[in-house]
ROVOKOL-389761 format. One line per field, with one value per residue: residue number from 1; residue in three letters; z, x, y of N, C-alpha, C, O in turn. Coordinates in steps of 0.02 Angstrom, whole numbers. Last residue first. Layout:
seq	NUM,... .
type	ALA,... .
n.w	Z,... .
n.u	X,... .
n.v	Y,... .
ca.w	Z,... .
ca.u	X,... .
ca.v	Y,... .
c.w	Z,... .
c.u	X,... .
c.v	Y,... .
o.w	Z,... .
o.u	X,... .
o.v	Y,... .
***
This chain:
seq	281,280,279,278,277,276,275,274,273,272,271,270,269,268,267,266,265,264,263,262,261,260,259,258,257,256,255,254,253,252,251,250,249,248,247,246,245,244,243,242,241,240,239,238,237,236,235,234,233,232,231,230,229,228,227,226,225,224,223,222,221,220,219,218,217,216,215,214,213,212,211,210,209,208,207,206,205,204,203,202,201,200,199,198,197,196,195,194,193,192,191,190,189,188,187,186,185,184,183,182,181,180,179,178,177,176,175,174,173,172,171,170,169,168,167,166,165,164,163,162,161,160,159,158,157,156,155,154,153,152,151,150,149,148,147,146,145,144,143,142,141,140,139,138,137,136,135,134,133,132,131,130,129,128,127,126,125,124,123,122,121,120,119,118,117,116,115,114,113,112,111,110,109,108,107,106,105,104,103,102,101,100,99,98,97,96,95,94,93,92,91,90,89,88,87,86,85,84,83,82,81,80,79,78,77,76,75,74,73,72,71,70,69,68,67,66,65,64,63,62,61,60,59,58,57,56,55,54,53,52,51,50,49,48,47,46,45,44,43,42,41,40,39,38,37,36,35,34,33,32,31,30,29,28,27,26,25,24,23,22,21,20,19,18,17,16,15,14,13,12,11,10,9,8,7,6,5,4,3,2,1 .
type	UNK,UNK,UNK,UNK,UNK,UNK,UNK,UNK,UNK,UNK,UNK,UNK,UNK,UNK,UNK,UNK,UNK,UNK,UNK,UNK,UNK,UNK,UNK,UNK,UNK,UNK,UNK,UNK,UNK,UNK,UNK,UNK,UNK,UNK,UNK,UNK,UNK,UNK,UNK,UNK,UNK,UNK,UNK,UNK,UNK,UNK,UNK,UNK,UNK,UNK,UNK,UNK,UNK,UNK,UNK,UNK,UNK,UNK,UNK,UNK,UNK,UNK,UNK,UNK,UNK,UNK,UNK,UNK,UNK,UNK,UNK,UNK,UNK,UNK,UNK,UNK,UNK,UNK,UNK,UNK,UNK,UNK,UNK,UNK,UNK,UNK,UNK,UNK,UNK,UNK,UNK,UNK,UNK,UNK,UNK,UNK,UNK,UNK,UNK,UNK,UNK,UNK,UNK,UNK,UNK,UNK,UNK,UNK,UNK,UNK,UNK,UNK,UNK,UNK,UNK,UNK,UNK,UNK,UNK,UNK,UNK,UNK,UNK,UNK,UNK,UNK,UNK,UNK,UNK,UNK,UNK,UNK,UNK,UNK,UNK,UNK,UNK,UNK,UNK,UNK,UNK,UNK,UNK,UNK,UNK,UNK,UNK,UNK,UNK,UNK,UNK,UNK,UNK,UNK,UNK,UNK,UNK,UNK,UNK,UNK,UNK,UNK,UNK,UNK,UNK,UNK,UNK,UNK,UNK,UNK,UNK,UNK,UNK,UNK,UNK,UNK,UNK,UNK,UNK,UNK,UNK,UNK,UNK,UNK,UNK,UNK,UNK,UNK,UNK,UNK,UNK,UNK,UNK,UNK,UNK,UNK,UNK,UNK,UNK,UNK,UNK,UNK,UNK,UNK,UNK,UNK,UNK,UNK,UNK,UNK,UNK,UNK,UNK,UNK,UNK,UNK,UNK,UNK,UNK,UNK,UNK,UNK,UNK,UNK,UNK,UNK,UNK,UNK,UNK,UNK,UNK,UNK,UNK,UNK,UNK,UNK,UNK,UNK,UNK,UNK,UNK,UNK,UNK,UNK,UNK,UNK,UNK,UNK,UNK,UNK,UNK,UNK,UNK,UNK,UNK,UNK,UNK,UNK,UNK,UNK,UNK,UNK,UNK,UNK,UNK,UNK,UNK,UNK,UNK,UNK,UNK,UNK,UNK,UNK,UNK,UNK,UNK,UNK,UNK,UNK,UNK .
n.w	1020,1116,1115,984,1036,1146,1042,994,1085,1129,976,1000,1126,1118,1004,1061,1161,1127,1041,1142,1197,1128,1106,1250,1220,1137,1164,1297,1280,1377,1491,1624,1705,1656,1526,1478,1483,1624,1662,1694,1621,1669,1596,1609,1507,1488,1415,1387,1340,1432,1560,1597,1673,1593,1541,1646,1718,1613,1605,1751,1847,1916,1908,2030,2017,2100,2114,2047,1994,1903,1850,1784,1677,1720,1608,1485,1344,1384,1353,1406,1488,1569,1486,1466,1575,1589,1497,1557,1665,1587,1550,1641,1710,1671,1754,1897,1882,1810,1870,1954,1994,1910,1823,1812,1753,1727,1852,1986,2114,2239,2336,2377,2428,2387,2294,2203,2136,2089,2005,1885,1825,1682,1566,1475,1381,1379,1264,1281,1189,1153,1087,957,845,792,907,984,892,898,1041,985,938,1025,1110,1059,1029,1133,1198,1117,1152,1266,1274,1165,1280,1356,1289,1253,1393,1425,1346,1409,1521,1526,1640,1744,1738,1751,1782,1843,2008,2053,2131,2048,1974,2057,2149,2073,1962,1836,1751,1693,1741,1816,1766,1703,1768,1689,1575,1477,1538,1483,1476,1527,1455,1268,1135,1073,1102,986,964,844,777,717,798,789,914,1016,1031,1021,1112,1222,1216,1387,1459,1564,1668,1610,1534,1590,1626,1489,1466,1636,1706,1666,1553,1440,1326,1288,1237,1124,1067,1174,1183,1160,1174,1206,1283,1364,1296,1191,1176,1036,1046,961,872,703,600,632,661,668,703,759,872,972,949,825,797,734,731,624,554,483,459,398,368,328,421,530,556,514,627,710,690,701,820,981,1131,1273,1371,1520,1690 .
n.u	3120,3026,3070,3028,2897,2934,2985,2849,2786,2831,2806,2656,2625,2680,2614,2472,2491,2512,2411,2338,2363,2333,2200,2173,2224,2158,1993,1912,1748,1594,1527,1511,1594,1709,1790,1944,2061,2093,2014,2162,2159,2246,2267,2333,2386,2435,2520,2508,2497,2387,2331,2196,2242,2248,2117,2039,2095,2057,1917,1874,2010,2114,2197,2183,2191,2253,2395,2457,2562,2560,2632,2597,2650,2552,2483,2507,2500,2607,2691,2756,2852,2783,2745,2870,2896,2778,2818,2965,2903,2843,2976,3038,2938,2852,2904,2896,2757,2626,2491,2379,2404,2432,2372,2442,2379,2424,2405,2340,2255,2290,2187,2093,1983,1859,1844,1950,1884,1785,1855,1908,1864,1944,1985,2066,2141,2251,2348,2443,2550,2581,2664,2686,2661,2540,2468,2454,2360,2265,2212,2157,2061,1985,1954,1889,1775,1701,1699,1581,1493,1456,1403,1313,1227,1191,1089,993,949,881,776,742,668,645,723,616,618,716,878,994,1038,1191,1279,1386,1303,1261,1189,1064,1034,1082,1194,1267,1372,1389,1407,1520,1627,1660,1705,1570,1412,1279,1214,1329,1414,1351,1442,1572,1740,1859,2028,2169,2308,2379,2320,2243,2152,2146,2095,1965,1918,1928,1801,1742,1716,1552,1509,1470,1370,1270,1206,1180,1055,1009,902,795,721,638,690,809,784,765,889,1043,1165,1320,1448,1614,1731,1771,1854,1984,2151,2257,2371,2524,2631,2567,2504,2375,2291,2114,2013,1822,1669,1529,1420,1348,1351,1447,1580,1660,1815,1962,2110,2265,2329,2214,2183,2175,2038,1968,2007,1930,1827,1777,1817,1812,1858,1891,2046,2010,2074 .
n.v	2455,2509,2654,2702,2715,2801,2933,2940,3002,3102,3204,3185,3240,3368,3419,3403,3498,3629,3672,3653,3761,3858,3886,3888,4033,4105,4067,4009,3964,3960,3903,3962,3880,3876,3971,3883,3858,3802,3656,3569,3402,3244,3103,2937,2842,2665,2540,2354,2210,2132,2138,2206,2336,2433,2439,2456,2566,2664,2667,2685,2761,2802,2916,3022,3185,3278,3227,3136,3243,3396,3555,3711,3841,3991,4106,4183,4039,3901,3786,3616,3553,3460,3372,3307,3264,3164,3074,3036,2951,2861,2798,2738,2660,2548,2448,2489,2574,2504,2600,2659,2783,2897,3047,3184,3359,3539,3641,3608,3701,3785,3736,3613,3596,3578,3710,3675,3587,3657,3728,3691,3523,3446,3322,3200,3064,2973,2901,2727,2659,2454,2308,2259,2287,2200,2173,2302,2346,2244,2268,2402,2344,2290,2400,2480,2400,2362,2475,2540,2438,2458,2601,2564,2457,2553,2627,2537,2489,2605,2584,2475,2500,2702,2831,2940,3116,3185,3140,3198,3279,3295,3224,3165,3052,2979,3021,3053,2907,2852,2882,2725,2655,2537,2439,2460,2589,2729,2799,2821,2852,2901,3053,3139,3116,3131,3075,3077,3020,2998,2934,2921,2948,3050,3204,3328,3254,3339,3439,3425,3343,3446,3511,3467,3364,3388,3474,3590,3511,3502,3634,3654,3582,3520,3385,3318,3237,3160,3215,3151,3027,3021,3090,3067,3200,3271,3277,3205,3198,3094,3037,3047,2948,2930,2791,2684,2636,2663,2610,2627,2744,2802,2924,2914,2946,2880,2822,2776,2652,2635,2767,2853,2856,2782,2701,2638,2520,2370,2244,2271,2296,2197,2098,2169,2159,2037,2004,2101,2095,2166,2097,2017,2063 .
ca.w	977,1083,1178,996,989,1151,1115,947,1064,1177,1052,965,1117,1195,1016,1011,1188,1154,1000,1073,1223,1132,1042,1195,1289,1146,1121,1290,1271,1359,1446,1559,1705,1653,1595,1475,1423,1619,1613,1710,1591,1669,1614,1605,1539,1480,1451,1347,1350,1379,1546,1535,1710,1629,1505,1611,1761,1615,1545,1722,1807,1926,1861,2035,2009,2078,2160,2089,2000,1961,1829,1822,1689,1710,1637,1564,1381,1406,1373,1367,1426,1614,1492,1399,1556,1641,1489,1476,1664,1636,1472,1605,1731,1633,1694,1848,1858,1850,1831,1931,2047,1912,1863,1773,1826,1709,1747,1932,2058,2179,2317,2336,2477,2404,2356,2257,2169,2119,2045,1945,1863,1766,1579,1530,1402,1392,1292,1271,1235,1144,1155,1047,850,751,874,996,879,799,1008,1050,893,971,1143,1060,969,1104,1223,1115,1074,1279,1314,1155,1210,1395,1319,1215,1355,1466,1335,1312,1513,1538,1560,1742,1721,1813,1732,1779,1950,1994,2157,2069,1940,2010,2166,2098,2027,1855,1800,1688,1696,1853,1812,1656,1746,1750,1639,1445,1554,1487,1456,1562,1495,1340,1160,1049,1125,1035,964,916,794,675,808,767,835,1019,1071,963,1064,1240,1163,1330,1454,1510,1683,1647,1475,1555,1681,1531,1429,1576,1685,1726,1560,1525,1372,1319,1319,1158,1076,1103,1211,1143,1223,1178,1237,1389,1293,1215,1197,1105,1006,1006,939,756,588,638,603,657,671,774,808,968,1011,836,868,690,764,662,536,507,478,419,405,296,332,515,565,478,539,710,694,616,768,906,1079,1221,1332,1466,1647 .
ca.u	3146,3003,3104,3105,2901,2868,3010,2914,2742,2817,2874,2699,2606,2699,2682,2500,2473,2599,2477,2321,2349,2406,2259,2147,2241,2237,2048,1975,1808,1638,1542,1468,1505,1682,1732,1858,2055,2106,1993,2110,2187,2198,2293,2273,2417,2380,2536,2482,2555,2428,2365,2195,2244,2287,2153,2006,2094,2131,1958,1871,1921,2087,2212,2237,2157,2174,2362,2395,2542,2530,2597,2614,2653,2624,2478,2462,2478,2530,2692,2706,2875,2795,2689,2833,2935,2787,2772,2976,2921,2794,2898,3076,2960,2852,2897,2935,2832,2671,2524,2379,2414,2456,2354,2451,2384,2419,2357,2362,2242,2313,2177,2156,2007,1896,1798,1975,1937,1767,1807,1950,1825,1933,1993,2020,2165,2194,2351,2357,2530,2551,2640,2689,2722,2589,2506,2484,2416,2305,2232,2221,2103,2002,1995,1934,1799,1731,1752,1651,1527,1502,1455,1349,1257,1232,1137,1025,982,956,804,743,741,641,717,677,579,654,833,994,969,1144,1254,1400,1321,1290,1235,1110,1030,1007,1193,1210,1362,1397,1331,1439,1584,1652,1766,1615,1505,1315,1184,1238,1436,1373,1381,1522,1667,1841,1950,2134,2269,2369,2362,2297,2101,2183,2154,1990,1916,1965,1851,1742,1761,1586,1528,1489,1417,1294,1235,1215,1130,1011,990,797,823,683,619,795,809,715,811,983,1095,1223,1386,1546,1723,1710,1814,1972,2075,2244,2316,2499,2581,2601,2581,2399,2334,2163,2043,1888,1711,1606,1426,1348,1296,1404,1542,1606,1718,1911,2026,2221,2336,2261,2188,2234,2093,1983,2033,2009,1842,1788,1837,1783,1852,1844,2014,2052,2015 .
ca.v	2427,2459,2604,2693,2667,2755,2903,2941,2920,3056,3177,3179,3176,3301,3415,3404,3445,3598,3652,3617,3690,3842,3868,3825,3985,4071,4034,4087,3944,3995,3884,3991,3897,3826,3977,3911,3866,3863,3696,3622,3466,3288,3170,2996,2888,2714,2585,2431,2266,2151,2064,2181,2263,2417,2423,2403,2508,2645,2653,2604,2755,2743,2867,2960,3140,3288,3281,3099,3183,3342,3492,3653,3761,3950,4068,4199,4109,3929,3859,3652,3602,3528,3410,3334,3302,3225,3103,3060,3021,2881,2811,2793,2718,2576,2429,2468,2613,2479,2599,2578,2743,2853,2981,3132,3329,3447,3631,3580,3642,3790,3809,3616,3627,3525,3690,3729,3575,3600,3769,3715,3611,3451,3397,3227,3164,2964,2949,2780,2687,2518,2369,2215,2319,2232,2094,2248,2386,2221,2209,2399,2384,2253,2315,2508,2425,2308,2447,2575,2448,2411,2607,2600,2430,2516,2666,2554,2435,2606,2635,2467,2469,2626,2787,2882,3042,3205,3132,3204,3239,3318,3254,3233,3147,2948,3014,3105,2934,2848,2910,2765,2700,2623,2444,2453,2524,2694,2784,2777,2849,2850,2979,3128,3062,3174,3046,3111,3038,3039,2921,2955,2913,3018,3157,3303,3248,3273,3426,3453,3297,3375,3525,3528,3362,3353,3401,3591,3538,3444,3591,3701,3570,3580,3412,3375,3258,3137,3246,3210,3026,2989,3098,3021,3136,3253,3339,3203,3262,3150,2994,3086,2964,2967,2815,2756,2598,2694,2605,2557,2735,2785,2920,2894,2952,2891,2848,2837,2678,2605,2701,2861,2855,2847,2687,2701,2550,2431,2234,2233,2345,2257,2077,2147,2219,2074,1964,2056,2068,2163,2158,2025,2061 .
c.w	1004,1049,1156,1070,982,1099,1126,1004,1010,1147,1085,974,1063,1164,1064,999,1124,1170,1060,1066,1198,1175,1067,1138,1273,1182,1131,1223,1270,1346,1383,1496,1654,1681,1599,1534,1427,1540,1643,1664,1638,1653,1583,1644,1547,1531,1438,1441,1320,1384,1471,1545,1642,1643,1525,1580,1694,1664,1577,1645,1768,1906,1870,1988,1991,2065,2175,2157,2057,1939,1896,1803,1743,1714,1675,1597,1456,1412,1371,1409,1396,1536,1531,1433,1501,1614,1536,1474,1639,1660,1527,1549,1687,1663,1650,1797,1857,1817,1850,1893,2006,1949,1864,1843,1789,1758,1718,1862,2003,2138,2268,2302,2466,2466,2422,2296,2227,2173,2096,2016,1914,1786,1666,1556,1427,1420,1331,1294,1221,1190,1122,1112,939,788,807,951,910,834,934,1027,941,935,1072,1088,985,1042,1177,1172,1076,1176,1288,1204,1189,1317,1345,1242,1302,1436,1356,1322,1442,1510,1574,1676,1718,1791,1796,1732,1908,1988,2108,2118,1984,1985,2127,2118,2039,1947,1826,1743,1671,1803,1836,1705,1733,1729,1661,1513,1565,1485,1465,1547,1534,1396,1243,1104,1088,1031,1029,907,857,706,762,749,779,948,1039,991,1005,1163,1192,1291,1391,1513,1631,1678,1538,1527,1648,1591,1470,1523,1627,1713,1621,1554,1426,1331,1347,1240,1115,1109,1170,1164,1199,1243,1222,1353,1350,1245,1222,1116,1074,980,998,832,664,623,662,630,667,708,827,881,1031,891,861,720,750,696,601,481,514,422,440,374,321,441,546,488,512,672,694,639,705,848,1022,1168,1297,1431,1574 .
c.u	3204,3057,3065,3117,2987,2903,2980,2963,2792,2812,2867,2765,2619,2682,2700,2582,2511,2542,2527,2368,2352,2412,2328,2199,2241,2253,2111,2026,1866,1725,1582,1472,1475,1601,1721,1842,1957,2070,2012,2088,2160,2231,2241,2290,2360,2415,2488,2500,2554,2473,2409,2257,2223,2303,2232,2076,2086,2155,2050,1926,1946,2010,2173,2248,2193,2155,2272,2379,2499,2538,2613,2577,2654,2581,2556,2446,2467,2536,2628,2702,2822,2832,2718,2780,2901,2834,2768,2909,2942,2821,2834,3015,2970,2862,2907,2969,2867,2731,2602,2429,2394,2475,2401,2439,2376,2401,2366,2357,2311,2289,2224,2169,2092,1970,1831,1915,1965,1818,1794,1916,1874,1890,1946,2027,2085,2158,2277,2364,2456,2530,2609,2695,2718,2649,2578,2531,2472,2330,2274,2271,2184,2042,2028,1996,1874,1797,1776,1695,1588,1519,1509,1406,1310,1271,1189,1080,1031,984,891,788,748,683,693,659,602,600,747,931,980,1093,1178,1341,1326,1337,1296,1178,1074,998,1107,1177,1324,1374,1321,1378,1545,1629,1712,1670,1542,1404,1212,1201,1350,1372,1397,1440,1611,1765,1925,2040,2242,2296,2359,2349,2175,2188,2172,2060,1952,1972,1912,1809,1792,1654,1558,1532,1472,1363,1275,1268,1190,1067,973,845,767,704,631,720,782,724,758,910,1047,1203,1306,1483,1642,1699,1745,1890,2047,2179,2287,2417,2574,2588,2622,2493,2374,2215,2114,1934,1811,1621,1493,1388,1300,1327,1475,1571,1696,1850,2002,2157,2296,2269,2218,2236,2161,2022,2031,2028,1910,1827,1836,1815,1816,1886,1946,1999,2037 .
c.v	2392,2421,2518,2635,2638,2692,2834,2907,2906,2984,3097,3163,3153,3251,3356,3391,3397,3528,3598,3599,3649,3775,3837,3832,3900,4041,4026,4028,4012,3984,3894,3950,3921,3839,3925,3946,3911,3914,3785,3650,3490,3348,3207,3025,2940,2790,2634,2480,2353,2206,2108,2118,2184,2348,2387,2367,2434,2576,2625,2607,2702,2725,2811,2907,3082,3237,3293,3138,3143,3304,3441,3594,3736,3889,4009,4158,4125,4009,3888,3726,3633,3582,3481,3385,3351,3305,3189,3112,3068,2950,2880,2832,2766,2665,2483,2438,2572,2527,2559,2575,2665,2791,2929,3085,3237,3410,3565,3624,3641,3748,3804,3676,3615,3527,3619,3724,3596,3562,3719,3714,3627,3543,3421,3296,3175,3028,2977,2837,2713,2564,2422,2276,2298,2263,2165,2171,2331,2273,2181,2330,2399,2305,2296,2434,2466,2328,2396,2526,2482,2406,2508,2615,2481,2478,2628,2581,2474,2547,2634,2524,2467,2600,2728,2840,2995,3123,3153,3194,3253,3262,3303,3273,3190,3008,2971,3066,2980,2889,2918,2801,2751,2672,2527,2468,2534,2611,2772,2759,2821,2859,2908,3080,3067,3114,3104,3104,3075,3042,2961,2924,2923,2961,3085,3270,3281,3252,3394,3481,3353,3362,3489,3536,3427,3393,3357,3521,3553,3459,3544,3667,3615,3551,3469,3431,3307,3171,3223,3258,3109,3001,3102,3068,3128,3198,3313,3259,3280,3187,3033,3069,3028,2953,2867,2769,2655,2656,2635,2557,2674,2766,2883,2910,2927,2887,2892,2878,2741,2642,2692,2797,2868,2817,2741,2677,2611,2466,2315,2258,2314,2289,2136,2153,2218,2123,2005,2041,2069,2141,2134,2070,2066 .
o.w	967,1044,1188,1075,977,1118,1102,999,976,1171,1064,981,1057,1168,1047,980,1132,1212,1046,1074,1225,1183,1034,1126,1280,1177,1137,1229,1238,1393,1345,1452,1637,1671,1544,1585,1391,1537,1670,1620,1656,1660,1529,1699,1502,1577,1381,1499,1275,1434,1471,1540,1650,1632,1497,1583,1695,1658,1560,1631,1754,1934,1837,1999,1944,2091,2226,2213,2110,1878,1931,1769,1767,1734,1640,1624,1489,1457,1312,1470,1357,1540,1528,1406,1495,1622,1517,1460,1662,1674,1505,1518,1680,1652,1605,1790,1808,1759,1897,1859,2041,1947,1807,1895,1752,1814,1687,1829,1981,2090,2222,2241,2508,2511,2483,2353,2276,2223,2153,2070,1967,1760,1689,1565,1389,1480,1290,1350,1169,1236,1061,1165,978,752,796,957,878,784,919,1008,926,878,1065,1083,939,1019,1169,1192,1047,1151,1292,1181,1190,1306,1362,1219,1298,1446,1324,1306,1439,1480,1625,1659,1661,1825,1854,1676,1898,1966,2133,2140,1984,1979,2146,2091,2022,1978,1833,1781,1641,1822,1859,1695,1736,1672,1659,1511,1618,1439,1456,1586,1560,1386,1265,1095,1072,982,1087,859,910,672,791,713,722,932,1018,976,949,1142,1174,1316,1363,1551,1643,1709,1523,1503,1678,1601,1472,1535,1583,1710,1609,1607,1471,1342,1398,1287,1135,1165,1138,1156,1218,1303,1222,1369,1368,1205,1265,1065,1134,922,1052,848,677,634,720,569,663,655,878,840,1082,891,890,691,754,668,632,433,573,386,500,424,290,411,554,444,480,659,676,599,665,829,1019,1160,1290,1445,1558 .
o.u	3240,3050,3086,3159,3006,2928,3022,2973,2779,2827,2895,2780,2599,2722,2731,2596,2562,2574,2562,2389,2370,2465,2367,2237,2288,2308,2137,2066,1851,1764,1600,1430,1418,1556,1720,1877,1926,2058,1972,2125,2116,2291,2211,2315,2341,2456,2489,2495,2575,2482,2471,2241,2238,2353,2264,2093,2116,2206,2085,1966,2001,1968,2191,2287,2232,2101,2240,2363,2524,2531,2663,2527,2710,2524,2606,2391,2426,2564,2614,2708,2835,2834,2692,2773,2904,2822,2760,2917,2947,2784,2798,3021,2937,2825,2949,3026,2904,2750,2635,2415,2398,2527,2415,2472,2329,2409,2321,2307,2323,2323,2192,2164,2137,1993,1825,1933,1990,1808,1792,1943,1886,1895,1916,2083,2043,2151,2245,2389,2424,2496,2615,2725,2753,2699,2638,2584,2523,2366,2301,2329,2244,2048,2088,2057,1912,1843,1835,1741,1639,1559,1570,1457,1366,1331,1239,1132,1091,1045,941,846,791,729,710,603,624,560,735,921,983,1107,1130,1347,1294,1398,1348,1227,1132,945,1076,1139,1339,1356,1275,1324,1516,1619,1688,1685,1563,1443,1175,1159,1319,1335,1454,1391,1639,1732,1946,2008,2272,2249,2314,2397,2168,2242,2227,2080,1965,2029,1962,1860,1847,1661,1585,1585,1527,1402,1329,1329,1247,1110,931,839,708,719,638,709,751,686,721,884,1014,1236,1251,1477,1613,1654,1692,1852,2076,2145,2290,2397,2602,2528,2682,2532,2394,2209,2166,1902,1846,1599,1507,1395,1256,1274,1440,1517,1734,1832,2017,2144,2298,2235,2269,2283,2206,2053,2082,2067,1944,1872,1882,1851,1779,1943,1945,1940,2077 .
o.v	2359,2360,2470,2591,2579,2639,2796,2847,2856,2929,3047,3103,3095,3205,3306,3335,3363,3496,3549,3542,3597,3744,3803,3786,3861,4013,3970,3982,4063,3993,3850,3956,3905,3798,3899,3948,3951,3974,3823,3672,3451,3361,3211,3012,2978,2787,2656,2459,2388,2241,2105,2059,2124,2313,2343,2308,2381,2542,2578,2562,2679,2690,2763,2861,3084,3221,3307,3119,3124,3299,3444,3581,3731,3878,3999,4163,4093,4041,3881,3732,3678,3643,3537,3440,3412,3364,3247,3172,3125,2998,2925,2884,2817,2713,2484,2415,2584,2527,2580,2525,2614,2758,2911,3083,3221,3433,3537,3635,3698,3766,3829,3675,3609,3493,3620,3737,3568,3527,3741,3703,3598,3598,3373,3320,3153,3037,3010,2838,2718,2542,2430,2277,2330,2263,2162,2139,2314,2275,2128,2329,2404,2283,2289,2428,2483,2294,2380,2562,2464,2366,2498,2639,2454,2476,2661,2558,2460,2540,2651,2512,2423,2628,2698,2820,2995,3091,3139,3217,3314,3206,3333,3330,3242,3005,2945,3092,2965,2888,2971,2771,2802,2728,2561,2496,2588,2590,2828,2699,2796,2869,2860,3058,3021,3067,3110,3140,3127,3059,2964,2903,2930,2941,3054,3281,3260,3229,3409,3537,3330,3368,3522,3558,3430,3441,3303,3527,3530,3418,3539,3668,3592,3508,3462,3492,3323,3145,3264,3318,3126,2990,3147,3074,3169,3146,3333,3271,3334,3225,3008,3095,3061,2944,2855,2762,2665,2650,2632,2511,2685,2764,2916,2913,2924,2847,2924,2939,2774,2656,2742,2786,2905,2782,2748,2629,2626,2452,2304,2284,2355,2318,2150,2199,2266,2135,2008,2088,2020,2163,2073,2081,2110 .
***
């Protein structure tokens, strides 16, 4: 499937190296830099729903917040180049397909009614435009990291409910856990376990490092399938965090835990995307 396309969006990002703002929809913020062929995602971070939607809503913010990707986007947001969610996946989710996106039925969310009033179509038009703005906009910028330096990695960072897991009947969960069942290792072995290396060095308060591969979760949502299979030369890497950093019911963040997440995520994906650009050359 080849990437989203647009034409201005191209040419702008070509014309200087750096580009921050906010998407025209609102649906996603970004900070990039065109000198590096690296950009992180953080694409569950987002927690608000349009207006018009939330008299609709059944769903609590409570519940919503439980299912989003909590402070993912202030993980990543050190990194010269990143784009991160703003919109809650309760309104539209950016990893599944277009037809999948809109969690109009429990069995879309886990099993959650999200809406006690179903949106009309004007409404789910808007919600489907903002899921296909943020592809056209992340295709086309993927596209000028490509023509400038002919590959690029994604760091594609997701965060997980212990709680959900260990119901599943995975009594240790992961603290990393790296998807990788669409990924061709051999192409892109020595880059795929450079990453692993990076994540088992991160130090965690009270906690030890582990880290998975396609223990929790196998890498196969639409961002990394889309991009993957695209035909271009881009390497995606989604990795899941446990939310050790929170309650995940209350909502509740344990800073050092988050501070230091930060920092060694920060670091890996610094490292990593220095490594990345060196095997380019």
């Amino acid at each position: 499937m080849p990437l989203p396309f647009d034409q201005k969006l191209y040419d702008m990002f070509l014309q200087a190296d750096r580009h921050e703002g906010v998407d025209d929809l609102g649906g996603f913020a970004y900070q990039l830099d065109l000198s590096i062929p690296a950009i992180a995602t953080a694409i569950h971070a987002g927690h608000r729903v349009r207006n018009e939607l939330l008299p609709l809503m059944e769903i609590t913010a409570a519940c919503r917040l439980f299912e989003e990707d909590v402070a993912t986007d202030e993980i990543i947001q050190d990194f010269p180049s990143a784009i991160w969610g703003l919109d809650s996946r309760a309104e539209y989710d950016i990893n599944r397909p277009p037809e999948d996106a809109l969690p109009l039925t429990p069995e879309k969310f886990w099993g959650t009614r999200v809406y006690q009033t179903p949106p009309g179509d004007a409404m789910n038009a808007r919600s489907i435009e903002k899921f296909h703005a943020f592809y056209r906009f992340i295709g086309s910028y993927l596209q000028a990291v490509i023509a400038r330096h002919g590959a690029c990695v994604v760091y594609d960072i997701h965060s997980y409910n212990i709680s959900r897991q260990v119901e599943k009947g995975i009594s240790n969960p992961p603290v990393f856990n790296l998807g990788t069942v669409l990924l061709d290792k051999e192409k892109w072995g020595v880059q795929i376990d450079a990453w692993l290396q990076q994540l088992n060095a991160i130090a965690i308060p009270d906690n030890d490092t582990t880290v998975a591969e396609n223990k929790v979760f196998h890498g196969i949502s639409h961002l990394c399938r889309s991009l993957t299979e695209s035909g271009e030369n881009i390497l995606v890497l989604p990795t899941e965090i446990s939310k050790i950093y929170m309650d995940e019911h209350e909502g509740t963040l344990k800073a050092p835990i988050l501070d230091a997440l930060k920092q060694g995520l920060q670091s890996a994906i610094k490292q990593h995307s220095q490594l990345f650009a060196q095997l380019l050359t």
